[in-house]
N, C-alpha and C positions, 0 to 999 in steps of 0.2 A: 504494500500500500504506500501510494508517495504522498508527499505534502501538498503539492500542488500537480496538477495534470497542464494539457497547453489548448486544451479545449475553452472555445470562444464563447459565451452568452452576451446579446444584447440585449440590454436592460430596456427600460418603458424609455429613457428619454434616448434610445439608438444609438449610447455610448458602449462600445465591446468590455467587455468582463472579463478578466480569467474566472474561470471557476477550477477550486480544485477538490479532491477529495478529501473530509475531513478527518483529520486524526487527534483525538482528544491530546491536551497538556498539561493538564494538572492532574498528579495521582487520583487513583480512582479504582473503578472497573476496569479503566482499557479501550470502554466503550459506547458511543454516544445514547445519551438518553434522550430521550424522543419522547414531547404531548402533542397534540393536537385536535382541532376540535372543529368540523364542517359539516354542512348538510349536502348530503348527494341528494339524486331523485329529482322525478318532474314533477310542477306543479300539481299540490296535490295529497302530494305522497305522505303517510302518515309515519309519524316517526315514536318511538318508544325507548325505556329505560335501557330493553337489550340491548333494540339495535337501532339508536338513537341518529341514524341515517347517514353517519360519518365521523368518520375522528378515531385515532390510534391513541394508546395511552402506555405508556411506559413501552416501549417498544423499540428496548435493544435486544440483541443486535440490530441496527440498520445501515445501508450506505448511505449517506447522504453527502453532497455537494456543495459548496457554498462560492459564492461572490462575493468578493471584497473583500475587505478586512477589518480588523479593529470594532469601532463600535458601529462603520456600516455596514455590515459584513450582515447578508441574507443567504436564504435558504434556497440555490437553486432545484432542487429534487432528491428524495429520498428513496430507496426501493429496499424491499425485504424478499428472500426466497418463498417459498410456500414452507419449509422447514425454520425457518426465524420467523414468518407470522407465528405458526403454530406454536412457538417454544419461545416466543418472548413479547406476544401481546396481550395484553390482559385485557382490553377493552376494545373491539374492533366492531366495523358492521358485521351483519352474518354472512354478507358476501363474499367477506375480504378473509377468509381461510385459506385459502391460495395465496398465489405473491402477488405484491403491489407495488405499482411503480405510481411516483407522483411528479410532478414538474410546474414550475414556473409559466403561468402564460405570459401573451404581448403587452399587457397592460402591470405587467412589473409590480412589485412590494409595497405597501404601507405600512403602517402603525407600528415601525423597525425601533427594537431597542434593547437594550443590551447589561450585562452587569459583569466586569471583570474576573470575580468570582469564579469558579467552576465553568468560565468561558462561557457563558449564557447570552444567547439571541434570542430574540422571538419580533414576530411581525404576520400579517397577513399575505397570501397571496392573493392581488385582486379577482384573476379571472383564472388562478391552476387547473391543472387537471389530476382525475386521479384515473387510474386503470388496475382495475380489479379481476380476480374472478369468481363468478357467481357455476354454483353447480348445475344450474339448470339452463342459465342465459347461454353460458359462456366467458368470451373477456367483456368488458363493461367497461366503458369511459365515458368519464360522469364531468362537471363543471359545477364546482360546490357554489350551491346559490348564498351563501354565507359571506363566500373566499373563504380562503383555507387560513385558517389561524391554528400557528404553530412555536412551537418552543424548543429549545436545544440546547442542551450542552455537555458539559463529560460528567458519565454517569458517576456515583458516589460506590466506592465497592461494597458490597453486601456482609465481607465484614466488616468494616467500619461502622456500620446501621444496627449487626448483630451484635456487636460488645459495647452499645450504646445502655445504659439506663435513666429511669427517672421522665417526667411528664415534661414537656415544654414549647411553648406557643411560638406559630410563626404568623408573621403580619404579611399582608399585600405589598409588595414594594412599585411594583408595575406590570405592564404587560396590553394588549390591543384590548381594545373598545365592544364591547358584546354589540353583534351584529345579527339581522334576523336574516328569513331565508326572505326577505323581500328587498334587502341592501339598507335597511333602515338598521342605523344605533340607535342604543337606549340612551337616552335622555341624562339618566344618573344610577350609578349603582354600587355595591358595597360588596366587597369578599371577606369572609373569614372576621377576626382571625381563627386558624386550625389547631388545633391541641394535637399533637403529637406525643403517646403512650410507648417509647421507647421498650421500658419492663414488657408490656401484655402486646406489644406488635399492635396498637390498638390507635384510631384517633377518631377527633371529632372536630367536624367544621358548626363552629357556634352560631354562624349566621349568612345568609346571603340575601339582599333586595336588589330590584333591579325596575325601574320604571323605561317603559317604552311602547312602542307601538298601541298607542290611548292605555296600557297595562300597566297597572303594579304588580310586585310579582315579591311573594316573602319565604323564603326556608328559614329553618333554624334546626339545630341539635341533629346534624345527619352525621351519625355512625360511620366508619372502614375500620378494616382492618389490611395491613399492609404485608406483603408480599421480598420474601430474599429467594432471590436468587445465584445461581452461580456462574461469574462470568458475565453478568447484567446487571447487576444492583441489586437496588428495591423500588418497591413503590405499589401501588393500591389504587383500586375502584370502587364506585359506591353510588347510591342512587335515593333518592326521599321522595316524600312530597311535601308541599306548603300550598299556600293561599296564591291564587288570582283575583284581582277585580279589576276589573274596566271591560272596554268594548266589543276585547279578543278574546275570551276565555271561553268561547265554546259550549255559550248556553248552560255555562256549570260555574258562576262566581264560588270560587274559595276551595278552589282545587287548581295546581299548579304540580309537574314534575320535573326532577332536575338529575342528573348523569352526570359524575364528576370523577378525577383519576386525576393521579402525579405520581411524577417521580423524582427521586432525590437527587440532587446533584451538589458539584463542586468536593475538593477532599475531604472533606468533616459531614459532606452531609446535612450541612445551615442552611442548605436552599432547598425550596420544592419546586420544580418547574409543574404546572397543574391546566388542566383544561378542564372546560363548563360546556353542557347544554341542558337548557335551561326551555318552560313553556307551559300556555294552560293543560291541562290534563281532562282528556273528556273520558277518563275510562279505562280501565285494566294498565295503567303505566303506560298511558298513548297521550302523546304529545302535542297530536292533533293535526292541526296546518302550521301551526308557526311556532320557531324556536328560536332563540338564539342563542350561540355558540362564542366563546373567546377563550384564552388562555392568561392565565395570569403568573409570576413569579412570588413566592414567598422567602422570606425569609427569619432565622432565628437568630436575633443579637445576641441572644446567654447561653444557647447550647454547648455543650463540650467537644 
């Protein structure tokens, strides 16, 4: 694997790139940690806690590509075998058990930004694509009506997480703007903070709001339990419900569901790279017509 390859990408404003292949540089795993969070599907399509219509969550091993450097430095495309979906994603669509290949479309990255730390990026792709495969379609190539919002950086090794003890909160530090599947942000919103139970492999996110599309939107007290692996880190999946009210909630005020997953990053472990999808609930963990999706960064000042 080299540091950089000599392959070209042009960006949205038709300036050439190198992109090269990434190789994580602060101790760790070895290997990148990968969130993400999008909606596939055509108008329509109803989305759920399983298989919440798009988005990877902890999902090293991956190859993934990058543009640029330092703190602008984007994600030009990631791909997994159908042997690393299967063995190192813990939250996928149901389609995506096969391998996946993702990339950058013409209208190039937003809401790009970065934390030194454990090498952390994240930003959206406007118009990406993803290519899956589904058991009964086929291959499938989808255009997440979301953009793809994503996070990166080098994963935390699995034992550094395992000889971790004691409770301790991480806060939001940043991360893209929760977006629906009609291209609409929310207005205003709140993540966390996540309690993090090192001893019991246990945590909790205390709270999440989110106002947008005529909605408010409220969780609280959602449960995980986190996940070591070897050779990939850790990291965890988890899903609740809370309250809707406004004009989108699908004929069911005070019902809301949400899908959420991170993984750890940087050497210690002080960051969570985390993704959201979020939406009214009309029913059985169905998400209905509209969600939205973002990814956020956390972080822990006191941890060890």
């Amino acid at each position: 694997m080299t540091a950089f390859s000599t392959t070209q990408n042009v960006s949205a404003s038709g300036v050439p790139a190198v992109v090269g292949i990434r190789t994580p540089t602060t101790p760790g795993a070895g290997v990148t940690g990968f969130t993400g969070a999008w909606i596939d599907g055509g108008p329509g399509t109803p989305f759920t806690t399983v298989d919440p219509g798009g988005g990877t969550a902890f999902a090293p091993p991956i190859v993934a590509t990058v543009s640029g450097s330092g703190a602008s430095q984007t994600l030009a495309s990631f791909s997994a075998t159908q042997a690393q979906s299967t063995a190192g994603v813990i939250r996928r669509p149901t389609e995506s058990g096969g391998p996946i290949n993702a990339s950058v479309g013409s209208l190039g990255t937003d809401m790009v930004g970065s934390d030194p730390v454990g090498n952390v990026h994240w930003g959206r792709w406007i118009n990406g694509t993803t290519v899956t495969f589904d058991p009964v379609l086929g291959q499938v190539t989808e255009t997440p009506r979301t953009g793809m919002h994503y996070i990166y950086g080098d994963a935390t090794s699995e034992a550094v997480i395992g000889a971790k003890t004691g409770a301790f909160a991480y806060s939001d530090v940043g991360g893209t703007t929760p977006t629906d599947n009609n291209g609409g942000q929310a207005s205003s919103f709140s993540f966390g903070p996540i309690t993090v139970n090192f001893t019991t492999r246990a945590g909790n996110v205390s709270a999440v709001t989110l106002t947008g599309a005529g909605s408010n939107f409220s969780f609280s007290n959602l449960p995980f339990s986190f996940q070591l692996r070897s050779g990939q880190g850790a990291g965890y999946e988890g899903s609740g419900l809370g309250t809707c009210t406004g004009g989108t909630c699908n004929g069911s005020p005070g019902n809301a569901s949400i899908a959420f997953a991170g993984v750890f990053l940087g050497p210690t472990g002080n960051l969570l790279g985390t993704s959201w999808h979020l939406g009214p609930n009309s029913g059985a963990n169905n998400f209905g017509n509209l969600m939205f999706t973002a990814v956020r960064l956390f972080k822990c000042p006191t941890c060890p």
